[in-house]
N, C-alpha and C positions, 0 to 999 in steps of 0.2 A: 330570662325574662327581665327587663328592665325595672326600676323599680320606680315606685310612683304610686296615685292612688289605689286601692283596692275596686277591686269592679264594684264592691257595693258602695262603696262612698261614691261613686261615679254615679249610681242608679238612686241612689238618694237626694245628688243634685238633682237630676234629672227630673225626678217622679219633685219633688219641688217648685220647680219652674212651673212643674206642666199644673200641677196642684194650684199653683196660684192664681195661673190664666183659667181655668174652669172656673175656679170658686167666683173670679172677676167677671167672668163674660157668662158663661154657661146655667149654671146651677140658678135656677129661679126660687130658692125654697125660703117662702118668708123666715122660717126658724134661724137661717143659717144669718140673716143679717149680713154684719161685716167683721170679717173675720179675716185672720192673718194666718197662713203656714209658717210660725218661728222656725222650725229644722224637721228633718225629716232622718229616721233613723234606718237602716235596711239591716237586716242578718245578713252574715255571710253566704248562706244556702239562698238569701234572695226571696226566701218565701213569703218572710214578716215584715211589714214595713210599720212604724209608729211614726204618726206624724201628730208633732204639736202644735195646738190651735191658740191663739191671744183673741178674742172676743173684745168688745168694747160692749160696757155696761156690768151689770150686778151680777150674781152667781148665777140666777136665774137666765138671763142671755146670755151667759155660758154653756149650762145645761142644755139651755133653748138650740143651742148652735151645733152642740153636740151631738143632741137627737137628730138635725136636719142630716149631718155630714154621716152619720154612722146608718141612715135608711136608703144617703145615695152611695155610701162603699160598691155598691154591685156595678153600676152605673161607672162610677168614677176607676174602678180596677180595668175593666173592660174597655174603658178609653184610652189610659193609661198603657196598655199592653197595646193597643193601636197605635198609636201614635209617638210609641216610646219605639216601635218593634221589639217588644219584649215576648218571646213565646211565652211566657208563664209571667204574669205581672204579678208583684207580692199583695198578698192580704192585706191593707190598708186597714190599721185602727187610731181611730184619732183620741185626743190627748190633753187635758189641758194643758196649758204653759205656762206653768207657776213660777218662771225663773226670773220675774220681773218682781212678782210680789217678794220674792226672795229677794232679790238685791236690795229693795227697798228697804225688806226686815235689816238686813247686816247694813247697811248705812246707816240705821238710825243708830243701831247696838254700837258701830262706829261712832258716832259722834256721842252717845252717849258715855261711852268709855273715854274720849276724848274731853270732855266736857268735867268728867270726873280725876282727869289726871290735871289740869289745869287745875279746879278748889282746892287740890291737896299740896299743892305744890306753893 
């Protein structure tokens, strides 16, 4: 067997792409607003998918976004396995995507440390 992606990193582009053109075209659900799929995560067994969401606005248009995406999961699995041909499309839970508010954190802690090696010096 050649070596290269694993099938799930393959089906986690996949269910990606295809996750984004719904969310873009498809899905009318005022809750969901505008939102981003950051990455998408699969098990190896294919079962479980986590996909994380970036929202624009406060926690609450996050939540807001959360609740629209996790009432159309049934909808969006059953397309997904259509249009992917996946006989069994994985369970889709969506996620926030706190890895932006992170970076932001360690850049400041960044510069703050930076900031403190320069006074001492």
């Amino acid at each position: 067997m050649p070596q290269g992606f694993k099938r799930a990193e393959r089906v986690a582009e996949a269910l990606h792409q295809e996750l984004g053109r719904m969310l873009l075209r498809e899905l009318k659900d005022p809750r969901i607003g505008r939102v981003t799929i950051t990455r998408v995560r699969v098990t190896d067994d294919l079962k479980h998918a986590r996909a994380f969401v970036a929202a624009a606005g406060d926690a609450q248009a996050v939540a807001r976004a959360l609740e629209g995406l996790r009432s159309a999961a049934g909808f969006l699995r059953g397309e997904l396995a259509r249009r992917l041909h996946l006989r069994y499309a994985p369970e889709v839970l969506f996620e926030p995507d706190d890895s932006l508010d992170e970076m932001q954190r360690l850049a400041h802690l960044f510069k703050t440390l930076g900031d403190q090696a320069e006074d001492e010096a």
